[in-house]
C-alpha positions, 0 to 999 in steps of 0.5 A: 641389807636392802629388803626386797620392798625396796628394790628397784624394778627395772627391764631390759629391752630393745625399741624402734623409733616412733613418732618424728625420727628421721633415719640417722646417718652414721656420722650421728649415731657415733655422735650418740655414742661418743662420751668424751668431749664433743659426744652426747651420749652422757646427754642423751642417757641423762634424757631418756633416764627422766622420759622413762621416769615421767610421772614420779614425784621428783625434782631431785636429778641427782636421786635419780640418776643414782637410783639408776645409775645402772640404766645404760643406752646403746645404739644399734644402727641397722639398714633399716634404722636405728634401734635403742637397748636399754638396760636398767630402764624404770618399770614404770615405762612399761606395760607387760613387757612392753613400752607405752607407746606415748614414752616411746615417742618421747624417748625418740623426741629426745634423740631427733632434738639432741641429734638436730642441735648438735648437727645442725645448729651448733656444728653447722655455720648456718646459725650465727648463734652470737647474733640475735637473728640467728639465734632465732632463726636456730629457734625457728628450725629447731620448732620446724624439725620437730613438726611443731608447725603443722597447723600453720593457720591455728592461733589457739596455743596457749603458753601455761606457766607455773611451778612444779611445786605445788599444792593440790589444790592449786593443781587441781585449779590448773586443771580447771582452766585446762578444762575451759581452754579445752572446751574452746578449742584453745591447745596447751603448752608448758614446760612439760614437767609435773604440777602447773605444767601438767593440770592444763593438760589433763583438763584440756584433754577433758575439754577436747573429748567433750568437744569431740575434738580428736587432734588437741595438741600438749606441747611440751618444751624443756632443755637439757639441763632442767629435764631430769628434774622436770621429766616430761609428763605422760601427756605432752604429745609433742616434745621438744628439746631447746638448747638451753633455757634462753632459747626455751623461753624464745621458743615458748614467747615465738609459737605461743599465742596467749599466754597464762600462768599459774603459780610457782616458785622462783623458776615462774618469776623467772619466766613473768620477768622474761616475758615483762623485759621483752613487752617493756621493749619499745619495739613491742608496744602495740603488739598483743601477747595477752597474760593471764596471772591466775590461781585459787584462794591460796595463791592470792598472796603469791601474786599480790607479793610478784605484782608488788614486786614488779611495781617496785622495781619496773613501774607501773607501765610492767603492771599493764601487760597482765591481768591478775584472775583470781579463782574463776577459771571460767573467766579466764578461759573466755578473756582467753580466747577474746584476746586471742581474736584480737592477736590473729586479727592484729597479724593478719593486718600486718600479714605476720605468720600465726604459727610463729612471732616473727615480728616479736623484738627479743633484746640479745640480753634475753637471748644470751645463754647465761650459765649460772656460774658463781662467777656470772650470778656475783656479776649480774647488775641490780640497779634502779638506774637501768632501763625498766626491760634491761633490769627485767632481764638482770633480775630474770637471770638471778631467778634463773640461777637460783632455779638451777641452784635448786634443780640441775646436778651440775650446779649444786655441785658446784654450790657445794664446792664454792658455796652459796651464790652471791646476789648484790645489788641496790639496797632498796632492790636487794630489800624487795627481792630478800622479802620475796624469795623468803615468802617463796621458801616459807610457802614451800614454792622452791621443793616439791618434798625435803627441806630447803636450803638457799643455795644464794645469799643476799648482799648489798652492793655499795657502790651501786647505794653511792650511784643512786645517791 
C-alpha cells in the first residue's frame, strides 16, 4: 500500500488563455482534440504535462508521464475563446488554488505553436519544407507568430548553450554570466530546460533589475520531442515550440546575436558541431557569430576534451570560430558585448536585419529533420574524407541521436526493442569519439540522477579504413 507521503498532489481546474493566443477557429480546436493520425491531442498533453511540471529535478520523460498518467486536457471552445480543463495537473503549477500566471502563459505558448505548425506550416503549401529556403522561411514565420520580433532593432540576444546536467557549481558559474549580460543590457536565450539553460537567466534577471531594466527577454526554444525532458523553466517569458530539432537549432543560430556555451553533455556537443558545420561553410567566411566556450575550473577538462576533438576531426580552421574563457565571467560578459558591436555594425553595412540571419548559408544537410532510427544512426558516415562542415553535420547527427537515446520516450523504446545504436565509421574517428563520449559518462554529463546505460555502441567500419588507405 502506497503511504500518504507519496501520494501525488494534483488539481483539477478550468484556464483562459494568457499571453500570445489568438482565438482559434473550429477547424483547430478539433485538430487539438483528435488523437488518432493526424491529431495533436496526444502532443499536446505531452506539452502542457512538462509546462505544469517546470522546476522538478527530471530528465526522465517516461517517469513523468507515468506519474501523471491520469492528467487529462479537454478543449472547450467558447464565443469568447478557448478555455483549457485540466485534470490531474501537478500542484506545483499552483498557488492556492490558482495557476502562476508565468505557467499560464507557457501553457497557452504551447497551444499557439502546436496549433501554428500543424495549420500552417505542415498543412499548409506556403512552405516547401524539402527545400532549404522554405525551411527557413517556415522558421522565420514560426519566430514571427510567437512575437519573437517585437524588438526589430535590438542585437542584444545572446544564445547560452549547456547541459541539463550539471553540477552546482557549474550552475552557479552560468549564473554569474547571466548576471554580467545582465548588467550590459544583453537578453538571454536557451533551450528553456533546467540547469545551463536556467543560470543565464536568473543571473540575468539580477543584472536587468540592477540596471532598472523592466522589459529583459528569457527566450526559450524547445520541440516537441525533447520538452517533457527538458520542461520549460519558470523563468522564460517567451516560449517557443519549433517542429523538430533541426529547425530549433536554425531558429537559435537565425535570431541570435552571439553566442555562449557552457558545459554539458553529448546534446552541447550536438549543438557546437552544429554551429562549426554552418561557420565551416564557404559562404559564411566573413560573417561575425561570435562563440564563447566558457566554465568554472571543473569544466576545464570538458572543453580541453571537445576543443581537442574538434581539432582532430575538423582542422584547425574549426578552432578559429570560438574562445575558450575559463572562470571569469566578467570577461566573458564584456568580449560579449564587444563582439556584438561589430555584428550590428557588420549588418547594418550590409543593410542585413538585426532581429533575424537572413544573410546566414544553412547547408540543407543541417537542415534535414534526422529522426534518430536505428536505421538512420548505422547510416550515418564518419569519414575523414569528407569535407570539414559535411563531417560536422554527420557527427552532429550522431550526438543528436545519442541525446534522444537519453531522453525522448519513443526512442528508448525503441533502443529497448532493437538494442543499442550502431555508430561506425573511420577507426582513427571512431577512437577520438569512443574516448570523448566515456569521458562524458565518467563525468556524469548524459543523466542528471541514476546510472547510465549507453544506448549506442562504437563500431569500426572497415570499408571506410580501406578508403583511407
Amino acid at each position: 500500500m502506497d503511504s500518504p507521503a507519496t501520494a501525488i498532489a494534483t488539481i483539477d481546474t478550468e484556464v483562459w488563455p494568457e499571453g500570445s493566443l489568438e482565438v482559434l477557429s473550429q477547424a483547430e480546436v478539433e485538430q487539438l482534440r483528435y488523437e488518432g493520425e493526424g491529431g495533436l491531442h496526444g502532443l499536446l498533453r505531452r506539452c502542457i504535462l512538462a509546462v505544469l511540471n517546470s522546476g522538478v529535478d527530471t530528465d526522465d520523460a517516461r517517469a513523468v508521464l507515468d506519474q501523471y498518467r491520469d492528467f487529462s486536457v479537454s478543449l472547450v471552445q467558447q464565443d469568447r475563446g478557448l478555455k483549457v480543463a485540466l485534470q490531474g495537473a501537478p500542484a506545483a503549477a499552483f498557488v492556492d488554488g490558482r495557476m502562476i500566471r508565468g505557467t499560464r502563459e507557457l501553457l497557452f505558448a504551447v497551444v499557439r505553436d502546436l496549433v501554428y505548425i500543424g495549420s500552417e506550416i505542415r498543412r499548409s503549401d506556403r512552405f516547401d519544407l524539402t527545400e532549404s529556403g522554405g525551411i527557413t522561411n517556415a522558421v522565420f514565420h514560426i519566430l514571427r507568430n510567437a512575437r519573437l520580433f517585437e524588438r526589430a532593432m535590438d542585437t542584444n540576444l545572446v544564445v547560452c548553450w549547456g547541459g541539463h546536467a550539471i553540477g552546482r557549481e557549474e550552475y552557479d558559474y552560468t549564473k554569474k554570466v547571466g548576471y554580467e549580460l545582465g548588467l550590459r543590457a544583453l537578453d538571454v536565450c536557451t533551450g528553456c530546460g533546467p540547469g545551463a539553460m536556467k543560470g543565464p537567466m536568473k543571473g540575468a534577471t539580477i543584472g536587468h533589475a540592477k540596471q532598472r531594466l523592466r522589459h529583459g527577454r528569457y527566450v526559450g526554444i524547445t520541440e516537441p520531442g525533447i520538452i517533457a525532458a527538458e520542461a520549460p523553466n519558470p523563468i522564460v517569458n517567451n516560449l517557443v515550440i519549433m517542429p523538430d530539432m533541426e529547425k530549433r537549432l536554425e531558429a537559435f543560430v537565425r535570431t541570435g546575436h552571439g553566442i555562449i556555451v557552457f558545459p554539458g553533455g553529448v546534446g552541447t556537443a550536438e549543438e557546437i558541431l552544429y554551429l562549426l558545420g554552418i561557420l565551416l561553410h564557404p559562404d559564411n567566411a566573413e560573417l561575425p557569430l561570435p562563440m564563447i566556450l566558457t566554465g568554472p575550473p571543473s569544466a576545464e577538462p570538458y572543453f580541453r576534451q571537445l576543443d581537442d576533438f574538434i581539432g582532430d576531426t575538423l582542422g584547425e580552421e574549426a578552432r578559429k570560430h570560438y574562445d575558450i574563457i575559463i572562470d571569469d565571467a566578467p570577461a566573458v560578459g564584456r568580449r560579449m558585448q564587444e563582439s556584438l558591436q561589430t555584428v550590428r555594425a557588420y549588418r547594418k553595412s550590409h543593410n542585413d536585419a538585426y532581429y533575424f540571419n537572413w544573410r546566414l548559408t544553412i547547408d540543407p544537410a543541417f537542415q534535414r529533420p534526422f529522426s534518430s532510427s536505428h536505421a538512420d544512426m548505422a547510416a550515418i558516415a564518419i569519414d575523414e574524407d569528407l569535407p570539414p562542415h559535411e563531417l560536422a553535420a554527420n557527427l552532429r547527427r550522431v550526438f543528436s541521436g545519442i541525446v534522444s537515446g537519453n531522453v525522448r520516450e519513443d526512442v528508448i523504446a525503441a533502443i529497448e526493442r532493437e538494442g543499442p545504436f550502431r555508430i561506425q565509421g573511420s577507426a582513427r574517428i571512431m577512437a577520438l569519439l569512443d574516448r570523448l563520449l566515456a569521458a562524458f559518462v565518467s563525468q556524469g554529463r548524459m543523466k542528471i540522477a541514476g546510472g547510465y546505460t549507453p544506448c549506442y555502441e562504437i563500431v569500426v567500419d572497415e570499408s571506410a579504413g580501406a578508403r583511407q588507405a
